[in-house]
N, C-alpha and C positions, 0 to 999 in steps of 0.2 A: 628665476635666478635671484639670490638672495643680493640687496641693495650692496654689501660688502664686496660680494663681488666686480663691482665695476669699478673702474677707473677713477679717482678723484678728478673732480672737475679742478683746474687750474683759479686761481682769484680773480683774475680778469674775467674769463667766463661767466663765473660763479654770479658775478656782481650782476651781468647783462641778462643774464638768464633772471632772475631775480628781477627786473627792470620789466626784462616782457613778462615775468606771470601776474605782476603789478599792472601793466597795462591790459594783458587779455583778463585778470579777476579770475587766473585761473592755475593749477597748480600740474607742472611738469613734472614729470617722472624720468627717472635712467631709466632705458631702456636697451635690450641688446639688439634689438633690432624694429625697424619702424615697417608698420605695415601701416593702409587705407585707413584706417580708423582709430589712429593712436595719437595719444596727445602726450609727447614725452621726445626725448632726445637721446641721442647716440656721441660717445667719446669716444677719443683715439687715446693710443697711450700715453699721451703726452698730456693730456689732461683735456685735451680741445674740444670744441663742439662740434661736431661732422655732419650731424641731420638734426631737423627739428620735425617733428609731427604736431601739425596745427588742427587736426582734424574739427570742423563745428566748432570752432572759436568765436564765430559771429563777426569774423574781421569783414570790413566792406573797404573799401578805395577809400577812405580820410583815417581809418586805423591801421593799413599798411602801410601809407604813407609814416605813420609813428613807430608802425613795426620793423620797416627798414631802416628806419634813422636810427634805432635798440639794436640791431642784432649784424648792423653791416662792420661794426668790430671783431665780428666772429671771423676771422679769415681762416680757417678751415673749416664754415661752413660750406659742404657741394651739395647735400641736396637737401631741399625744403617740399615738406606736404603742407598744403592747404588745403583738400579734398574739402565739398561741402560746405562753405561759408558764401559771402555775398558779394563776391568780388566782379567788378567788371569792365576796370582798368589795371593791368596789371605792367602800365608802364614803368612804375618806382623799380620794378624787380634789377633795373641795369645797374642799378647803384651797389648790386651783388654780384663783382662781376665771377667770384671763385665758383658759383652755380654750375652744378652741371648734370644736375637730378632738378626737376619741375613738376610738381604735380597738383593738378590744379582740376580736375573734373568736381562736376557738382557745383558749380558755380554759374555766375551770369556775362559768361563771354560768349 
């Protein structure tokens, strides 16, 4: 799907999303849909952020703690992938509480 085709992300968004690819050194893509292995995000029509795919970002428990303090402005964030990084407290996650997708295999819990 050609990039034109999706949703424009809204300026609030825009700004946060921008913030986490600053903190993970890593560059997010629109995507129409997240699978296990995708490192990109999903919008609704409203311009919102709905899913993030963090796939092998190298986040460990002191760079989630940074990652939800960046992305807990999303409120139409529900579901989040971390598949594959070094996680192995993943208490900070309640400070999100609209979650309602969690995916988190490949890790050290």
């Amino acid at each position: 799907m050609a990039q034109e085709e999706f949703t424009q992300l809204n300026p609030g968004d825009q700004k946060i999303l921008e913030k986490l690819q600053d903190l993970l050194g890593i560059k997010l893509e629109a995507v129409s849909d997240i699978q296990w292995n995708t490192r990109g995000y999903t919008v609704n029509q409203a311009g919102e952020v709905t899913c993030l795919g963090l796939y092998r970002c190298e986040i460990d428990d002191k760079k989630l703690q940074a990652l939800v303090e960046t992305i807990s402005p999303l409120t139409s964030l529900t579901s989040l992938y971390l598949r594959d990084n070094q996680l192995s407290d993943i208490s900070v996650l309640k400070e999100l509480p609209n979650l309602t997708q969690l995916y988190l295999s490949d890790n050290q819990l």
